[in-house]
N, C-alpha and C positions, 0 to 999 in steps of 0.2 A: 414604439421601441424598435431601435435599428436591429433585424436580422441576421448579420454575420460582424464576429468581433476580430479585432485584429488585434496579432503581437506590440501592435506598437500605442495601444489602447486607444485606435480611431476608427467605431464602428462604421459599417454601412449599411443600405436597406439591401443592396445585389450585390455580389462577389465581384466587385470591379477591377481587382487589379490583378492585373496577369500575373502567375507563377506565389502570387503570396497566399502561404496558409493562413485558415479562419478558423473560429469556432462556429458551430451552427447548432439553432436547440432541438434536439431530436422530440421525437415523440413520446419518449420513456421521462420524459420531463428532465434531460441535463442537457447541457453544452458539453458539445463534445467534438472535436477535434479534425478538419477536414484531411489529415494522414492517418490511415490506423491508428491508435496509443497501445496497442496491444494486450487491452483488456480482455478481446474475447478469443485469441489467444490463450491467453490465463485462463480464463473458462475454461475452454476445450483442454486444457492438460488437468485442470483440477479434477474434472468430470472424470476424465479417465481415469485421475491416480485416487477415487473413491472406489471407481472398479475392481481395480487393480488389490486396493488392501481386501475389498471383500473377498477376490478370489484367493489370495493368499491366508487371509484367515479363514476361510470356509475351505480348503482346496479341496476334499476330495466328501464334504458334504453336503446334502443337497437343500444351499441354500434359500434357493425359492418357495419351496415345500415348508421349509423349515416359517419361513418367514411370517407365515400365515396365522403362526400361534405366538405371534410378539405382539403384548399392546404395544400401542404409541407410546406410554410415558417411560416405557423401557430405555426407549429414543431421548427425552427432553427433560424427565425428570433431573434436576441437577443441572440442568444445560439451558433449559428454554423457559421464557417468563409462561409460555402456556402451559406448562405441567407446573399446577398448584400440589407441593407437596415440599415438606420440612427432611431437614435429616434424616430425622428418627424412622417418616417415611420410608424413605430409601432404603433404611436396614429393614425393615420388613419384607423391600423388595429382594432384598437378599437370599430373602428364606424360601425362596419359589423356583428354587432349581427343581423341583420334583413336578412343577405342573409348566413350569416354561423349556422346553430342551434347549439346549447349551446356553442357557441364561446371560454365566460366568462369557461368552464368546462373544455374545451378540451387546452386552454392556461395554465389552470393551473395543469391537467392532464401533460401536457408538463415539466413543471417546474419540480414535484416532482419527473418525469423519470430521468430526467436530474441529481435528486443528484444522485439516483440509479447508472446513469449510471458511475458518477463522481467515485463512487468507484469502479467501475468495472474497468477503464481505470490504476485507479492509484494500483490497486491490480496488476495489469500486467506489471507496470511500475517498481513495487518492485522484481518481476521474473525477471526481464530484467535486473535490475541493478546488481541484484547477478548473473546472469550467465556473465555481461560482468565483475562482479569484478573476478569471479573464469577465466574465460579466459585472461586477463592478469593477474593475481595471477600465474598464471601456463606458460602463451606464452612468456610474456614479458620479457626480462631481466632486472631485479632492476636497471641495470645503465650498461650506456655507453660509453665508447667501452667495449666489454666485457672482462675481464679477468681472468687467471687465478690466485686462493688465497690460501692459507696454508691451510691446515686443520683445523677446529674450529667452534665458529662460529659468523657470521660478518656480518652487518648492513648496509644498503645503504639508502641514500638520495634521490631521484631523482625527475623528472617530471611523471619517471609510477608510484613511490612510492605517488607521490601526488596526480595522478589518482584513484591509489589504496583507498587513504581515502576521497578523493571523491566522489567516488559508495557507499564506504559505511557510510557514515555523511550522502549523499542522500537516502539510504535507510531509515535510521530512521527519518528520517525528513518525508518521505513520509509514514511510517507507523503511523506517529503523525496526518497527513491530513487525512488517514484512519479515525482518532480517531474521531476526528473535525466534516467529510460527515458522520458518523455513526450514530453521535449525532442530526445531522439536520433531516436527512433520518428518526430515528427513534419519536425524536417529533412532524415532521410535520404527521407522521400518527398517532400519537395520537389526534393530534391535528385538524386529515383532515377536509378541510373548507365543510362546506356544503349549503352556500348561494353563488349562482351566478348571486344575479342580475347585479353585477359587479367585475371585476377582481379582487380576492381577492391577499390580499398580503399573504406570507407564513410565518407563525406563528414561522417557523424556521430558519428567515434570518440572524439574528444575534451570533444564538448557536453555541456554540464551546465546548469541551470536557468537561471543569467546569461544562459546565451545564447539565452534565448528570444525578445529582441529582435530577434531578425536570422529570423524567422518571418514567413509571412506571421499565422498565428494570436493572433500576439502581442495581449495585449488583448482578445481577445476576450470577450464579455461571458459568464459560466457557467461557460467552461472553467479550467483549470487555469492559463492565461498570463494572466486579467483581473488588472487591479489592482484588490486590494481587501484589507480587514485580514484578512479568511479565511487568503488564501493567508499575507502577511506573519507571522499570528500560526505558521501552521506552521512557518514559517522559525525565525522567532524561539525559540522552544522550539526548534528543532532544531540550530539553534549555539549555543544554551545548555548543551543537555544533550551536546553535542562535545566544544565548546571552551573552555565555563566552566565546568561541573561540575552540579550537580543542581540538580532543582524545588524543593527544598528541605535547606537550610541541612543539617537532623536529619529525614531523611525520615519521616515518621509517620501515623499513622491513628488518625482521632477515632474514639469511640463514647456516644452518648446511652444512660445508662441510667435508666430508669423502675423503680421497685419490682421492683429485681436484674434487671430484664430490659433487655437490649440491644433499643434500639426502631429505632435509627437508626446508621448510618455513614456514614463522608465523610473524603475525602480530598480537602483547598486546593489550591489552584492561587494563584500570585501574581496580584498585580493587574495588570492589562493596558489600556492603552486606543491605540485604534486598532493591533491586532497586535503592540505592540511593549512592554516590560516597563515601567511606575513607576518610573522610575530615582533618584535624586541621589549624586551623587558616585561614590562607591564601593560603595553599596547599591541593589538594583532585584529587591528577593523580598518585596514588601509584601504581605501581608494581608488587609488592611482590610476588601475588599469579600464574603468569605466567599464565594468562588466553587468551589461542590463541586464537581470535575470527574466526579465519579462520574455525577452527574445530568447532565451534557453531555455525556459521552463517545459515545453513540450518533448523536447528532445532527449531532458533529462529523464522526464516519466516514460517515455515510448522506448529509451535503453533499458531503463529498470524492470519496465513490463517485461521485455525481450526474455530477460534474464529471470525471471520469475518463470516462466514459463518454459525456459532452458530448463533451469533447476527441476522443475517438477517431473519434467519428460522423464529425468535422468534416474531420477529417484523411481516413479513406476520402470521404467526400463531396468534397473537393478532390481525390481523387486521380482519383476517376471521371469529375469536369467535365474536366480538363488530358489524359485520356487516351481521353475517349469512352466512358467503357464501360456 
């Protein structure tokens, strides 16, 4: 199996060609990107903006001490497949504010980790998905049995090709969930409860991306709520491939071939300007401008990461001016 994948889905065994990014498989079992993608970026602001809510829910008590008389299922119950327990459970757990102190705090301390965490998971889901589209983009053959073809260049249909727009309709779909946990993550710390005489519910159960208006963040310029055709184009592709159906009509993948050899691959993307599809009438999956997404696709996720991680900073950075910390 060749060692580093290339944008233009023609692997190598050694990084031969000057100045071009690769993917390469790390040790953590992915491909993953030879420029930063700015996942562990994201990490490092999520980590902190977990800190950050706990000192502002906990501010002035002592929650390490405290810590110590929390079970685990306080943490996962209702959250995690390892805490086996039902509903009805959970209201039991209710009744234990007299032997667990600040019960009502540390439940809902839980909660807003929880969305935190939710983008952490799904930021790593969208690295994953692009190194396994670059790994079959490059391992896989378009179609089966393999043959040899003229010179030119020529299209295939298949189950990897279906694979292919699969990874990636999943990619933007999940940088739209991004959008969505961003939104909540950052209202409920505006929002953060500060009565616990009983379990509060989160001011951000319902938010989704729309309602990033009603943010103080909204707008801002780098993160995920600016307006710009960035964001707009994720949208757009991502109530396309919902609630209209696919990137393409007959989903498929070119291949340039040179004297029997495959020199080049590329998968289109429709025409686009200013985020939003080439439309008229009844048709808006134009062509024209031969935009391989293969060749963009890293660029896309390493601006989104960027801005994921902008977002976040901003969100702890407000939370620590409003709370002193």
């Amino acid at each position: 199996m060749s060692n580093f994948l290339y944008l233009d889905g023609i692997p190598a065994d050694v990084p031969s060609r000057a100045g071009a990014s690769f993917f390469a498989f790390n040790p953590q079992g992915s491909w993953r990107f030879s420029i930063d993608d700015g996942l562990n970026a994201v990490e490092v602001a999520a980590v902190n903006l977990h800190e950050t809510i706990v000192k502002a829910i906990f501010k002035e008590l002592p929650y390490a001490e405290m810590l110590q008389f929390v079970p685990p299922f306080i943490a996962t119950l209702g959250h995690n497949s390892e805490a086996k327990g039902s509903k009805s459970d959970f209201e039991k757990v209710l009744s234990l504010t007299n032997r667990i102190p600040e019960l009502h705090r540390f439940l809902y301390l839980y909660d807003c980790q929880r969305l935190v965490s939710a983008i952490q998971e799904c930021a790593k889901e969208i690295i994953q998905l692009q190194g396994e589209f670059y790994r079959t983009f490059n391992l896989e053959p378009f179609f089966y049995p393999v043959l040899q073809h003229e010179d030119g260049i020529r299209y295939s249909t298949s189950p990897v090709v279906t694979k292919l727009f699969a990874f990636l309709s999943f990619i933007f779909i999940r940088m739209h969930s991004l959008l969505d946990y961003t939104v909540k993550v950052a209202m409920e710390a505006e929002k953060l409860q500060i009565n616990f005489t009983r379990y509060p519910k989160m001011a951000s159960s319902n938010a989704q991306y729309g309602d990033r208006k009603r943010l103080k963040l909204n707008k801002k310029r780098n993160t995920l709520f600016e307006d710009c055709s960035f964001l707009v184009t994720v949208e757009t592709l991502r109530n396309h491939i919902i609630h209209n159906g696919l990137l393409d009509d007959m989903p498929k993948a070119y291949e340039v071939i040179k004297e029997n050899i495959t020199v080049e691959k590329y998968i289109l993307m429709p025409d686009m300007t200013d985020g939003y599809f080439d439309k008229l009438r009844n048709r808006n999956l134009f062509y024209n401008e031969e935009d391989k997404i293969n060749q963009r696709l890293p660029n896309l996720v390493k601006e989104f990461m960027n801005r994921q991680e902008a977002t976040l900073h901003l969100i702890s950075e407000d939370l620590r001016s409003r709370y002193n910390l």
